[in-house]
C-alpha positions in Angstrom: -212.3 -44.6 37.8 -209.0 -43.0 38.7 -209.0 -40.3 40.3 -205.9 -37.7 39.2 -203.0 -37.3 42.3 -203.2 -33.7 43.5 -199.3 -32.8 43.9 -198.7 -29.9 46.1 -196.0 -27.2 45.0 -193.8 -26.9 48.2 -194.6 -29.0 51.1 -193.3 -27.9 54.5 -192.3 -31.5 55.6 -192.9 -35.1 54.2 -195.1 -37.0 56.2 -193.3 -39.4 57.5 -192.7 -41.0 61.1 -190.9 -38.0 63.3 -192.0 -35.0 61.6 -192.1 -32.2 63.9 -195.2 -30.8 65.0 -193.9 -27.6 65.5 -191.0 -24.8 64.7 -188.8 -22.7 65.8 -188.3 -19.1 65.0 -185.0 -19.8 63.0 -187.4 -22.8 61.5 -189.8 -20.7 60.4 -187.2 -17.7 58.9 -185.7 -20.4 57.0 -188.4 -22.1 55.5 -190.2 -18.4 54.5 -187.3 -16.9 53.4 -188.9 -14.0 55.8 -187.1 -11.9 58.3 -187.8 -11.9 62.4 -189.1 -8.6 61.8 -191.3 -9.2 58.9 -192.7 -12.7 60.6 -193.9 -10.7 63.1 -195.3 -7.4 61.4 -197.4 -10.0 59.1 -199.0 -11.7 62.2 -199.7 -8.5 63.4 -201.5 -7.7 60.2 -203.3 -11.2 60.3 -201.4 -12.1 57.5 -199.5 -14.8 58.8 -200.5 -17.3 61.7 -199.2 -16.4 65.3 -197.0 -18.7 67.6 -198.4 -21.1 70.1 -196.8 -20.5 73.6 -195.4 -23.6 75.0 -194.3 -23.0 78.8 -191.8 -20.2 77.6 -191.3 -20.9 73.9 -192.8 -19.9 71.1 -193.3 -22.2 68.4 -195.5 -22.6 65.1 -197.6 -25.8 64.5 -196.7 -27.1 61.4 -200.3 -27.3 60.2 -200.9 -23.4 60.4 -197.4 -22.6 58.9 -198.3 -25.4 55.4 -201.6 -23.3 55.3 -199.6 -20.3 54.6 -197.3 -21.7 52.5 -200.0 -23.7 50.1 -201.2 -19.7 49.3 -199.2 -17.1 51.5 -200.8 -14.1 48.9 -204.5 -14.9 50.1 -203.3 -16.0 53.9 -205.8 -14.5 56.5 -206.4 -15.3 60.2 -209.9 -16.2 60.6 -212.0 -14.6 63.8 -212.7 -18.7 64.3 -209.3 -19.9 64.4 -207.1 -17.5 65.6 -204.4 -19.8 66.2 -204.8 -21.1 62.9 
């Protein structure tokens, strides 16, 4: 038994050796096609997932940012994960 390979539409970065873990702002406007202001109204609204604060920078696991790309219409913070 085969089983069928499940090819994802857009994936934020090939897993391979050096990938970064997380993003910066200018990262994350580039690969959303979203503005500052409209990254940060839609984590606001829960709709997209918030920053993790490293020492004084902001930056967005890689993780929580594929999760809203694999379905950003249906994208919701959960109360469990809120760094998710």
């Amino acid at each position: 038994m085969q089983l069928e390979h499940h090819v994802n539409a857009r994936e934020l970065v090939p897993q391979t050796f050096g990938a970064p873990a997380f993003f910066r702002m200018a990262d994350v406007i580039r690969i959303t096609a979203l503005s500052r202001a409209t990254v940060y109204r839609r984590i606001a609204e829960g709709k997209f997932p918030p920053p993790v604060h490293l020492g004084c920078a902001c930056r967005w696991p890689r993780a929580a940012l594929q999760r809203w790309i694999d379905d950003p219409e249906s994208y919701s913070r959960t109360p469990e994960s809120p760094m998710a």
